[in-house]
SEVOKOL-800443 format. One record per residue (C-alpha): x, y, z; residue in three letters. Coordinates in pm, whole numbers, plus 32768, in hexadecimal, padded with zeros to 4 digits. Example, Ala and Ser with C-alpha at 12.3 -4.5 7.8 and 13.67 -1.06 7.14 Angstrom:
BEGIN
84CE7E3E830Cala
85577F9682CAser
! end
This chain:
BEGIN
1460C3B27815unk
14F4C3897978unk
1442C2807A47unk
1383C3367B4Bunk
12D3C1E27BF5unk
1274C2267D51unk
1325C1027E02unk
13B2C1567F4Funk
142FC0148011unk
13FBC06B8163unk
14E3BF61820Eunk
15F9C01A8159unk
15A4C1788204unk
164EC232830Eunk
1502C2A5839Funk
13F8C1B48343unk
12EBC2878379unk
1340C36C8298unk
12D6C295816Funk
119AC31A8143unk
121AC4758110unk
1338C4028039unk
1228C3517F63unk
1174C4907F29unk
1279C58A7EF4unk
1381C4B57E3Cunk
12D4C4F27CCBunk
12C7C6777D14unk
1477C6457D2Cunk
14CCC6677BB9unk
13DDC76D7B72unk
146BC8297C9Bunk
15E0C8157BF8unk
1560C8567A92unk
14A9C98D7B41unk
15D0CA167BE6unk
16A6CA007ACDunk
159DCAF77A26unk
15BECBB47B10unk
1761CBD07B36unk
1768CBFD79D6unk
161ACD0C7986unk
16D1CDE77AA3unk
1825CDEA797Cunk
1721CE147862unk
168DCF3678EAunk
17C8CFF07958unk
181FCFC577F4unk
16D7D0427743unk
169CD16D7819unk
17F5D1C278CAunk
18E3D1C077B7unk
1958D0937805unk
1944D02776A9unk
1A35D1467628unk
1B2BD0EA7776unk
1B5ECF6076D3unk
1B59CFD0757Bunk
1C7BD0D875A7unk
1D3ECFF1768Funk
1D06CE657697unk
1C5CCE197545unk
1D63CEFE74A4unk
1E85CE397564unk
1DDACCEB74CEunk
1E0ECD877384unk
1CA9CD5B72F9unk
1C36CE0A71E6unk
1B2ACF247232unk
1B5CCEE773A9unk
1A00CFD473E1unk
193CCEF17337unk
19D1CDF47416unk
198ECE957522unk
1819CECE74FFunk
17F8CD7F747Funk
1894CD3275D0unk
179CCE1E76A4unk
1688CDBA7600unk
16E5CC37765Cunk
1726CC8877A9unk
15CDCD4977C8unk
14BCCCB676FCunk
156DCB4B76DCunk
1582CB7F785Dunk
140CCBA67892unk
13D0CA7D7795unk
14C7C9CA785Cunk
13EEC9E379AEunk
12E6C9C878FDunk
1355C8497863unk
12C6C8E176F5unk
13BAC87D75E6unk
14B4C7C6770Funk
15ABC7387620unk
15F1C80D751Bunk
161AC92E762Aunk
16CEC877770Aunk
17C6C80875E2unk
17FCC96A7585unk
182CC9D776F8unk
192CC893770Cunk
1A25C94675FCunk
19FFCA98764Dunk
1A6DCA4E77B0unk
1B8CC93B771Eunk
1C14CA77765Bunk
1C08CB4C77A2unk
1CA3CA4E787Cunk
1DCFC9E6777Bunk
1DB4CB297699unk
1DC3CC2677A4unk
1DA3CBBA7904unk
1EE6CACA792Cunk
1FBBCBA878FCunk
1F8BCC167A48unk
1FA3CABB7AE8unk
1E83C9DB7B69unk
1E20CA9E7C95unk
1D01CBAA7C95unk
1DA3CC7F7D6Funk
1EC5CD0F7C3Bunk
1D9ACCD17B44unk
1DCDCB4F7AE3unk
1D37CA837A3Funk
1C5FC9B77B7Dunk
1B2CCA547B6Dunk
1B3CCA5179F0unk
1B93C8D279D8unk
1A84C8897ACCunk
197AC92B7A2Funk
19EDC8C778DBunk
19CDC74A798Dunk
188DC7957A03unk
17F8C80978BEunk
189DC6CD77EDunk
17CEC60F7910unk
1677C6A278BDunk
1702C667772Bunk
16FAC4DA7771unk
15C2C4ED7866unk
14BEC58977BDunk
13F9C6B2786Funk
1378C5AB7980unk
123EC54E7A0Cunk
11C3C6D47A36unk
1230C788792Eunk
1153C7CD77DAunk
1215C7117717unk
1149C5E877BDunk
0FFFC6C377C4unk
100EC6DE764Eunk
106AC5587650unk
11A8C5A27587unk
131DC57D75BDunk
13F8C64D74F1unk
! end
């Protein structure tokens, strides 16, 4: 579990004053991150589930990749990138989803993504590598202070 203390030294601030502020929003930071990422990644999920989005990877990337039954990948992929998602922001379950999250965006990044260089303007791999960092993150941290994971007084 990431150490969340509360110590803000205020001799090494910029703006002194501010430590008060700093000492009350500072714990909110890495649910804020672990939020967001839900929310990049439920906005995929969804496209997939109930746009055809799930057909549009299956018949293209996933089939590229080689994988057997890519349409089975593919849903396992949309349903990650929904549900997972929501258990994500949630902190329920943190590690395991967070591992699974971690290789599906490793094979998306280095699978698919690089061969269009490292910039997301042609479609690289940044935004995949990033994410894919983020999620490996929340795999060695835990769900955090707010998160159910520490409600239910378990880490998984």
């Amino acid at each position: 579990m990431i150490d969340e203390t509360n110590t803000i030294d205020e001799r090494r601030l910029i703006i002194p004053g501010l430590a008060p502020l700093y000492r009350h929003v500072a714990p909110l930071g890495y649910a804020l991150v672990r939020v967001s990422m839900a929310l990049l990644l439920i906005a995929n999920g969804i496209d997939k589930m109930l746009y055809g989005g799930a057909a549009r990877i299956a018949a293209g990337n996933i089939t590229s990749l080689g994988f057997p039954m890519p349409y089975a990948w593919a849903w396992a992929v949309a349903l990650l990138e929904s549900f997972g998602a929501v258990m994500l922001g949630l902190g329920l379950f943190t590690r395991p989803i967070a591992f699974a999250m971690t290789i599906m965006l490793a094979v998306i990044a280095f699978g698919i993504m690089i061969k269009r260089g490292m910039f997301w303007t042609t479609g690289g791999i940044e935004v995949a590598l990033l994410l894919g960092l983020v999620t490996l993150a929340f795999v060695i941290g835990g769900g955090g202070r707010y998160s159910l994971d520490r409600v239910m007084g378990r880490e998984f």
